[in-house]
C-alpha positions as CSV (number, residue, x, y, z in Angstrom):
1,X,0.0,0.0,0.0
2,X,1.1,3.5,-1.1
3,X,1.1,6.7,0.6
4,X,-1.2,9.6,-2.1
5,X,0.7,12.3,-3.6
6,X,2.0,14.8,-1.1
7,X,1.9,12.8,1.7
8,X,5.6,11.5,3.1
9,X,6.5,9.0,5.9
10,X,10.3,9.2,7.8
11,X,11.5,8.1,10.1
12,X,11.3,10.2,13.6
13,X,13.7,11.5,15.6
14,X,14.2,13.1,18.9
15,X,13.5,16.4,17.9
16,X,10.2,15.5,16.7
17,X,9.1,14.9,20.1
18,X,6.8,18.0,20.5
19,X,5.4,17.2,16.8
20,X,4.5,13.5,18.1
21,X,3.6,14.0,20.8
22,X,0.5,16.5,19.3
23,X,-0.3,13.8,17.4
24,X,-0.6,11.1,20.1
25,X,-2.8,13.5,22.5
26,X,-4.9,14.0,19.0
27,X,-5.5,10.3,18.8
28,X,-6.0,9.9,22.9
29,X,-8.4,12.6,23.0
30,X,-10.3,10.8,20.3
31,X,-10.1,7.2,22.0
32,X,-10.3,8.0,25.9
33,X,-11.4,11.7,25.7
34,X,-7.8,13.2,27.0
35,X,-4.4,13.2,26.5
36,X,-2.1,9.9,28.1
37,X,1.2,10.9,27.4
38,X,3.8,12.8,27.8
39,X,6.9,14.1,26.3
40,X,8.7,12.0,28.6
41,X,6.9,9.0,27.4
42,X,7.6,10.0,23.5
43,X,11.2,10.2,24.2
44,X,11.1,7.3,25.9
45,X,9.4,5.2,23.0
46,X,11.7,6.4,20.7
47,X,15.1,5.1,22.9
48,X,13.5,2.0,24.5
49,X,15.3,-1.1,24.2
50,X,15.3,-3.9,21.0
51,X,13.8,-0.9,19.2
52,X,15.6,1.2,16.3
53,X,13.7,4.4,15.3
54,X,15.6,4.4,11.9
55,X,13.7,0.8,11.2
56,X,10.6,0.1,13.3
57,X,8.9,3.4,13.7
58,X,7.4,6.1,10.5
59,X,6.5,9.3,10.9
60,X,3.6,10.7,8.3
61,X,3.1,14.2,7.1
62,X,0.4,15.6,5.4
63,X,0.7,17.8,1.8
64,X,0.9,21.1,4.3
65,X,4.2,19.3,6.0
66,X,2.1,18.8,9.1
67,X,3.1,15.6,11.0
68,X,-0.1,13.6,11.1
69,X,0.8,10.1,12.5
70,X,3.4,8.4,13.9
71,X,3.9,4.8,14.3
72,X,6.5,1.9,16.4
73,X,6.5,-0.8,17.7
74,X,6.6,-1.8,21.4
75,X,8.7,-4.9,22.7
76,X,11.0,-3.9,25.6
77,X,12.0,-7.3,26.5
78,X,12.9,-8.3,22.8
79,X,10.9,-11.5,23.2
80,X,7.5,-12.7,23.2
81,X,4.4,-10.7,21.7
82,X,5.3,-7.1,19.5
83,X,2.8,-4.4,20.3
84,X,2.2,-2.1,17.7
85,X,0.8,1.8,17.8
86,X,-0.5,3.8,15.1
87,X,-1.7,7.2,16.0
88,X,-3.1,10.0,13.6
89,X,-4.4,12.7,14.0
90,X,-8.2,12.3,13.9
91,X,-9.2,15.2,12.2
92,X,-6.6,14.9,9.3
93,X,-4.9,11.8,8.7
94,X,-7.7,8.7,9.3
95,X,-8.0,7.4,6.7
96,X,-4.5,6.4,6.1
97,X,-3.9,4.4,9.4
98,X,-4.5,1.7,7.4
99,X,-1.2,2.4,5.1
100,X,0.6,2.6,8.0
101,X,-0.4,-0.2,9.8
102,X,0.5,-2.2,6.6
103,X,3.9,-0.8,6.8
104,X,4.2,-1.6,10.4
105,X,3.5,-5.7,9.3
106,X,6.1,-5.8,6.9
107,X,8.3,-4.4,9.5
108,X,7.5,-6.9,12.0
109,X,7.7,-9.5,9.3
110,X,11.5,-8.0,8.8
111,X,11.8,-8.5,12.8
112,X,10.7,-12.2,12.3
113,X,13.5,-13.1,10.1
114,X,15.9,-11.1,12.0
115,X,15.4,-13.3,15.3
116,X,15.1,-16.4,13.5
117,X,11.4,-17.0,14.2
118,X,9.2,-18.1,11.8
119,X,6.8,-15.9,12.7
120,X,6.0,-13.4,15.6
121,X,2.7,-12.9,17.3
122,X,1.2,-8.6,16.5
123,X,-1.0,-7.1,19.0
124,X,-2.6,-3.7,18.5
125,X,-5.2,-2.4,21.3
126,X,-8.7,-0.2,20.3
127,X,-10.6,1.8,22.8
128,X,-14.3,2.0,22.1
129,X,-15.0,5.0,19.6
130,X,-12.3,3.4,17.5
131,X,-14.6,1.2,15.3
132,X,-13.4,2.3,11.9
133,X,-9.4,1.1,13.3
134,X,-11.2,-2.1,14.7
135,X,-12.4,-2.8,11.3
136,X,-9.0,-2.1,9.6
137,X,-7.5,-4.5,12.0
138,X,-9.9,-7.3,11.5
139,X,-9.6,-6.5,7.6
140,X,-5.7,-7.1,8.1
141,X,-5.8,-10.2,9.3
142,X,-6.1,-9.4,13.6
143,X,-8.9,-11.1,15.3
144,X,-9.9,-9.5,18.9
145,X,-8.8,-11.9,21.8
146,X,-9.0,-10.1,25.6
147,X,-10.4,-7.2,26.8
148,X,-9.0,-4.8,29.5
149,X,-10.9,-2.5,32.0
150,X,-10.2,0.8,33.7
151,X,-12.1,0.9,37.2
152,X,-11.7,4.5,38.9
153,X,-13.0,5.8,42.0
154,X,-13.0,9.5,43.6
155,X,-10.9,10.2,46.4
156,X,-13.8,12.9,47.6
157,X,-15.8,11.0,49.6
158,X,-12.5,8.3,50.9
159,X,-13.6,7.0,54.2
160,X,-11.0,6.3,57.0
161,X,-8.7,3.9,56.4
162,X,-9.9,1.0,58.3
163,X,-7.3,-1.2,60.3
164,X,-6.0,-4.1,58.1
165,X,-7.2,-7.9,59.0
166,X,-5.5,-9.4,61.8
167,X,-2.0,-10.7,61.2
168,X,-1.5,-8.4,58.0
169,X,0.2,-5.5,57.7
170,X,1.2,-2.8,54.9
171,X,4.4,-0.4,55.1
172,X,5.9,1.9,52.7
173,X,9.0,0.0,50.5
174,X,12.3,2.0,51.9
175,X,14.3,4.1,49.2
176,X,17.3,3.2,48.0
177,X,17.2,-0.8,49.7
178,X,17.8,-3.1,46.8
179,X,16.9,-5.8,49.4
180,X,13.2,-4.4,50.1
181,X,13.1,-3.7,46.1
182,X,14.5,-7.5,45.5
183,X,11.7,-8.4,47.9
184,X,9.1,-6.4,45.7
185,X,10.0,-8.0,42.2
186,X,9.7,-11.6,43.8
187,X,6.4,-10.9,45.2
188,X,5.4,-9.2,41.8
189,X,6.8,-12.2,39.4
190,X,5.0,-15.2,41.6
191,X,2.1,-13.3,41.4
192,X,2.0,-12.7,38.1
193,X,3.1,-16.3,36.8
194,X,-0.4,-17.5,37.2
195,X,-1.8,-14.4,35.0
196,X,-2.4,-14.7,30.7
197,X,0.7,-13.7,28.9
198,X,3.1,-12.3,31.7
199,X,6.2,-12.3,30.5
200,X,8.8,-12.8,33.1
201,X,11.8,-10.4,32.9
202,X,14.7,-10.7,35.8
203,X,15.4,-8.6,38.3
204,X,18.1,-6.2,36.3
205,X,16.0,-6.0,33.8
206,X,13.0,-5.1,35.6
207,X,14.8,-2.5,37.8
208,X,15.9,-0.7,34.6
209,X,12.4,-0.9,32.8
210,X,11.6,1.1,35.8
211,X,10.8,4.7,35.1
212,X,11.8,8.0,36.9
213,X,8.0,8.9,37.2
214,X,7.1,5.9,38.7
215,X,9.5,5.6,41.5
216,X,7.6,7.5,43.8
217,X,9.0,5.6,46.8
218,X,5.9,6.6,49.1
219,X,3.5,5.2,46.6
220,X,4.9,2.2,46.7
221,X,4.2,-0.8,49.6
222,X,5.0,-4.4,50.9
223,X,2.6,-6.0,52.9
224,X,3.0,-9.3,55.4
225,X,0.5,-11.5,57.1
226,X,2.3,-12.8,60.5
227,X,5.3,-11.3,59.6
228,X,5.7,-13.3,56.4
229,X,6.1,-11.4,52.6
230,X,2.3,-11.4,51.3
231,X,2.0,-8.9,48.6
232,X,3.2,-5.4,46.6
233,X,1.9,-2.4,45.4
234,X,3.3,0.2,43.2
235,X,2.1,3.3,41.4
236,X,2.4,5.5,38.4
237,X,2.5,9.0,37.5
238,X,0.4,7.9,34.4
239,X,-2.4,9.8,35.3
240,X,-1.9,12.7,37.2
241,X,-2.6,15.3,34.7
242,X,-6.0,13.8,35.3
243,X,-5.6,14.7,39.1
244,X,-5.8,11.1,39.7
245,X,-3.6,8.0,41.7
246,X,-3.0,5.3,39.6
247,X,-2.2,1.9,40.7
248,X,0.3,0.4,38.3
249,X,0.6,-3.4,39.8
250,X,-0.9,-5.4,42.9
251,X,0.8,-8.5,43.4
252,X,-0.6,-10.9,46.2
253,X,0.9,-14.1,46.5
254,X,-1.9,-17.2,46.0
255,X,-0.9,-18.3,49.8
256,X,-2.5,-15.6,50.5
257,X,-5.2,-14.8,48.9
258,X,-8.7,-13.5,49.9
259,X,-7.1,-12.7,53.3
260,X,-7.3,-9.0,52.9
261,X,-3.6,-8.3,51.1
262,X,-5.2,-6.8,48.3
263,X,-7.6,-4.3,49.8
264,X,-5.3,-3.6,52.5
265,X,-3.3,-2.4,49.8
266,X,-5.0,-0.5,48.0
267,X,-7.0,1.2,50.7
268,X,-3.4,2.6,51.9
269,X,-2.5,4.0,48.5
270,X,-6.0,5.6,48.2
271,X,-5.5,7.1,51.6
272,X,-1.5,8.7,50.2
273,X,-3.1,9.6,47.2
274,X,-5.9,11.3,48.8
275,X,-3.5,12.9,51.1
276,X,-1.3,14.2,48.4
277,X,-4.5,16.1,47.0
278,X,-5.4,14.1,44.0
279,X,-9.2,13.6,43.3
280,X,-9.4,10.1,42.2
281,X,-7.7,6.6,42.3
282,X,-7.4,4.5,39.2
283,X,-5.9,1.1,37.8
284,X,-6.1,-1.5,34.6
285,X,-7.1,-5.1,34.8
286,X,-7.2,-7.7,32.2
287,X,-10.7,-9.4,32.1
288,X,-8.5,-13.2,31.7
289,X,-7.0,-12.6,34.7
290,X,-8.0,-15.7,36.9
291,X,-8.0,-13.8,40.1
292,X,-11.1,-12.5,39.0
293,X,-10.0,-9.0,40.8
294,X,-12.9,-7.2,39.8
295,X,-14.8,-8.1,43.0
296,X,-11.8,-6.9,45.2
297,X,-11.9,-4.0,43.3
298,X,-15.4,-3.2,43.5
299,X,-15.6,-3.9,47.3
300,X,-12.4,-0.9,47.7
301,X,-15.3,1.6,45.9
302,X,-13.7,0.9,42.1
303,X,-16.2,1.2,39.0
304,X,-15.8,0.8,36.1
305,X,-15.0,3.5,33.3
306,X,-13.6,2.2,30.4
307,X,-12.3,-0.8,28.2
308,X,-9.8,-1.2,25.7
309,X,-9.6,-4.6,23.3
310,X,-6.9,-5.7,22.6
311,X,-6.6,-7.1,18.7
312,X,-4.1,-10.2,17.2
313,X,-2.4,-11.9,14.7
314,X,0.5,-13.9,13.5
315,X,2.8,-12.4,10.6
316,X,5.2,-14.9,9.4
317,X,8.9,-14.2,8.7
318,X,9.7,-12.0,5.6
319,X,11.8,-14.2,3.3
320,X,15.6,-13.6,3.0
């Protein structure tokens, strides 16, 4: 597929941030009805690791020289699934997301062959207005296979934070202790091994996937039923231009279980949120998960606002 006349596609490079990063709170505004990114989060994209802006990401401009869309794609463990974003600017660019999400499946069919695989498993994600991408992806070849939900609550009308069940208690994780932050990633990956498509990434790795904005030590807990390490709880930055919390992973261990970890939890990080000023307390959940979390979070005062579906496919290897 071809771009029309006038319109170009380059590659990006760090000083198009400002220009991408219009086009990505375009396309959130769009899809979830405000911007969810940052600069930050553009430069990031564009330097993350197994990713090379001068072969897996395009930039498209319009006949004016406007930058219009932008597309990558998202692997930062260089294994396992590749997660591909194509933004454009609603108002201008729409109907050639389809071009560049073609040019985004060649790439990751160049990826393929690179790694030796025969072929590697494409994920893109749609929020609900986006029927008219939903339908390109399903006309590409993707077929929808999970759904994630965003719950939210406000932090208005927060009651006390009740005492936690006997046995179990919750304490900030301490700065700078690679012990307590050891502690936290082997909480986090058992947790996680029993949840759809985790991927599990060592403890160097995951320490330097971390980002600056969400290593707000005081956001961040360990909790212990009779002394023994029961779950964790971290948070983002993610959402606070939306004057709200967000909780980035809960971890409880299956030993212990509907025992109160979880809402222990998250009642303390509604209560530091809440004391920080922020209005509202958020998180994401995948709808597979076998926890079934939902009716923890609903019993904490969560409801829910949103979904996004998340779209796949495999793309075999381009030939040599």
């Amino acid at each position: 597929m071809t771009l029309p006349a006038g319109w170009t596609a380059r590659r990006p490079t760090l000083d198009d941030v400002p220009a991408l990063l219009a086009v990505v709170h375009a396309a959130d505004t769009f899809a979830i009805g405000h911007p969810d990114f940052d600069a930050d989060d553009v430069r990031a994209a564009l330097t993350a690791p197994f990713f090379d802006p001068q072969h897996d990401s395009w930039l498209l401009t319009d006949p004016d020289q406007r930058v219009v869309g932008w597309t990558l794609v998202d692997n930062p463990t260089g294994v396992g699934r590749e997660y591909l974003d194509v933004f454009v600017d609603p108002e201008h660019a729409m109907a050639l997301r389809a071009v560049l999400l073609d040019r985004m499946l060649r790439r990751v069919a160049e990826r393929a062959a690179e790694r030796g695989r025969p072929a590697l498993t494409a994920r893109a994600a749609v929020c609900a207005p986006e029927t008219r991408w939903a339908g390109e992806l399903t006309a590409a070849g993707f077929t929808r296979v999970k759904r994630y939900v965003r719950m939210g609550r406000s932090l208005a009308d927060l009651p006390a934070e009740p005492p936690p069940p006997p046995g179990v208690t919750v304490r900030p994780l301490r700065a700078g202790d690679e012990a307590d932050l050891r502690l936290f990633h082997r909480i986090h990956d058992t947790a996680f091994r029993d949840t759809p498509d985790y991927e599990p990434v060592g403890f160097e790795g995951w320490r330097d996937r971390l980002t600056d904005g969400g290593r707000v030590w005081d956001e961040w807990f360990l909790a212990e039923v009779d002394g023994e390490p029961a779950g964790a709880l971290n948070s983002s930055d993610q959402a606070l231009e939306q004057d709200m919390g967000w909780v980035r992973t809960l971890s409880v261990l299956p030993a212990y279980r509907r025992r109160g970890v979880g809402a222990a939890l998250l009642r303390r990080a509604f209560a530091v949120y809440a004391a920080k000023g922020r209005g509202h307390a958020g998180l994401g959940f995948d709808l597979a998960n076998p926890t079934t979390p939902v009716t923890l979070y609903r019993a904490v005062g969560l409801h829910e606002t949103r979904w996004i579906d998340l779209y796949e496919r495999s793309v075999p290897a381009a030939d040599a």
